[in-house]
N, C-alpha and C positions, 0 to 999 in steps of 0.2 A: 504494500500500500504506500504511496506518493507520500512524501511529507509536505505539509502545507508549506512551510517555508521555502524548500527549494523547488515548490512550483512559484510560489511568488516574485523568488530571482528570477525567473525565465520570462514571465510574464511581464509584456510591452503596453504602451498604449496604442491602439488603433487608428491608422493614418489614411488619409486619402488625398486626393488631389483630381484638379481637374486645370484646362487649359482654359484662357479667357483672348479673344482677339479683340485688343484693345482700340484698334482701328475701325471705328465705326463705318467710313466712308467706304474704306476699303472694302470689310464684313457685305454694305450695301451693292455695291457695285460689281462684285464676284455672282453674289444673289443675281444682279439681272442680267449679268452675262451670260450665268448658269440656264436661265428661263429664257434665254434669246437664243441658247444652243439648240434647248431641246426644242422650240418651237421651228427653228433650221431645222433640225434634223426631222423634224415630222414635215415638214413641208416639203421639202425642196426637189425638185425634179429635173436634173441635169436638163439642159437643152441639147447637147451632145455629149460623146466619151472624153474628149479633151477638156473638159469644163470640171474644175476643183468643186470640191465641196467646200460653200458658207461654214462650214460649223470648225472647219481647221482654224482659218482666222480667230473667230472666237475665242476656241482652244487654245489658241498661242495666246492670245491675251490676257485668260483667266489663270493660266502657268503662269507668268510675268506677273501678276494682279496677286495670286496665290505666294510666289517666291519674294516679294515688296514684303507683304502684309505679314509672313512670316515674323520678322524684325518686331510687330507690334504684336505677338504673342506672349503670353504672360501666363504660367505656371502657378497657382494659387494652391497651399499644399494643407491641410486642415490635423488637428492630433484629439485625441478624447482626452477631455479635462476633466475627469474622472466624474464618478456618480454624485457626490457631495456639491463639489462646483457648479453640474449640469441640473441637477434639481434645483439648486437655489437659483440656477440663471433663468431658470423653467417659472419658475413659483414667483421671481421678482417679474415679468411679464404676463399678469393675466390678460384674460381676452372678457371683454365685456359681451361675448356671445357666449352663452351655457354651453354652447352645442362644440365650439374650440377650446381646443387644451391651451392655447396661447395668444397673448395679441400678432395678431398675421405681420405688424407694421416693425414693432422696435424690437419682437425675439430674433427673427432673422438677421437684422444688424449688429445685435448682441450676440448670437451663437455664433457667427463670421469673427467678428472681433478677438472673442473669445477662446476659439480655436484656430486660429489662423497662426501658423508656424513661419513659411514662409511665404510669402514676405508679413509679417506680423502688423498687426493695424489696432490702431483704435475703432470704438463705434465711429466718431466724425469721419475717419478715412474710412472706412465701411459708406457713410451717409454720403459722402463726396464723389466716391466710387459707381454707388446706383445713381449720381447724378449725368453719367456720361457712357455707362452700357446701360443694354437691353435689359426686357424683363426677363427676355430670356436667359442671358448671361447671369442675371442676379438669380433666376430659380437654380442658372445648374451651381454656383456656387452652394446656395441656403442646402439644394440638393447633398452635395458632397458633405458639405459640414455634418447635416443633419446624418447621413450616413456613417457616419465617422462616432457618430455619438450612439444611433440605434437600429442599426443593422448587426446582426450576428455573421455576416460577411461567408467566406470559405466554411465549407464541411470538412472537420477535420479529415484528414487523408483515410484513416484508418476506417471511418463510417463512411465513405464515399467510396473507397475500395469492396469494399460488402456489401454496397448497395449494388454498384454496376456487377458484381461477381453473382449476388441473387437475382438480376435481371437477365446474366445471361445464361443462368442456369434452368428461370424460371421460377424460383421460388422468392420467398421474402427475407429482406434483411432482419 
């Protein structure tokens, strides 16, 4: 039997990360070249065999457009601030709806904040930050963090080995 102590040397905190492209114009403008291809590509009807296809040009611009905007990619990497910290960050943001476990507006700037390794922020730099990406950019971050705090993540190897081993034998783990 394990001793609780030397499981709890082994034992990390739970990280994640996700990627943010901080170039909004760029992010836009990829978008409509992406939507100018595929609308080329369903249209277009040679007028002879020597006649290129519309949708290369594109393609070479959205690669150029893609390899620029690179440069404005930003790695936003999130840690679990353990259960004590996450409760109390949880319980200082009510939601004045019964039906939410949290306010939707200032948890998500506080749990970013809060768990943000690198690059490490305050809520205002959190607040500063949703003032210049998307909503979407802001879910997949609140995403990660949130993941980082309450997902149970990977099946340890050992239950996931028995499970695919009972599936291909046909019976149950």
């Amino acid at each position: 039997m394990p001793d609780i102590k030397a499981l709890l040397a082994k034992a990390k905190p739970r990280e994640g990360s996700t990627t943010i492209l901080l170039d909004g114009q760029a992010a836009g403008e990829i978008e409509r070249l992406e939507a100018e291809l595929l609308q080329v590509s369903e249209d277009w009807q040679p007028s002879d065999l020597a006649e290129s296809h519309p949708g290369r040009k594109i393609s070479e611009q959205i690669a150029k457009l893609r390899k620029e905007a690179k440069t404005s990619e930003a790695v936003f990497r999130f840690r679990y601030i353990g259960d004590e910290a996450y409760s109390s960050l949880l319980a200082s943001h009510p939601s004045k709806d019964p039906n939410e476990g949290f306010d939707s507006v200032t948890f998500p700037r506080a749990l970013i904040a809060a768990s943000a390794v690198d690059p490490e922020m305050t809520e205002d730099d959190v607040k500063q930050l949703f003032e210049v990406i998307s909503q979407g950019d802001i879910k997949r971050l609140f995403d990660t963090a949130w993941d980082v705090h309450n997902s149970s993540g990977l099946v340890p190897f050992s239950l996931a080995a028995s499970a695919l081993l009972a599936a291909a034998v046909g019976g149950e783990s």
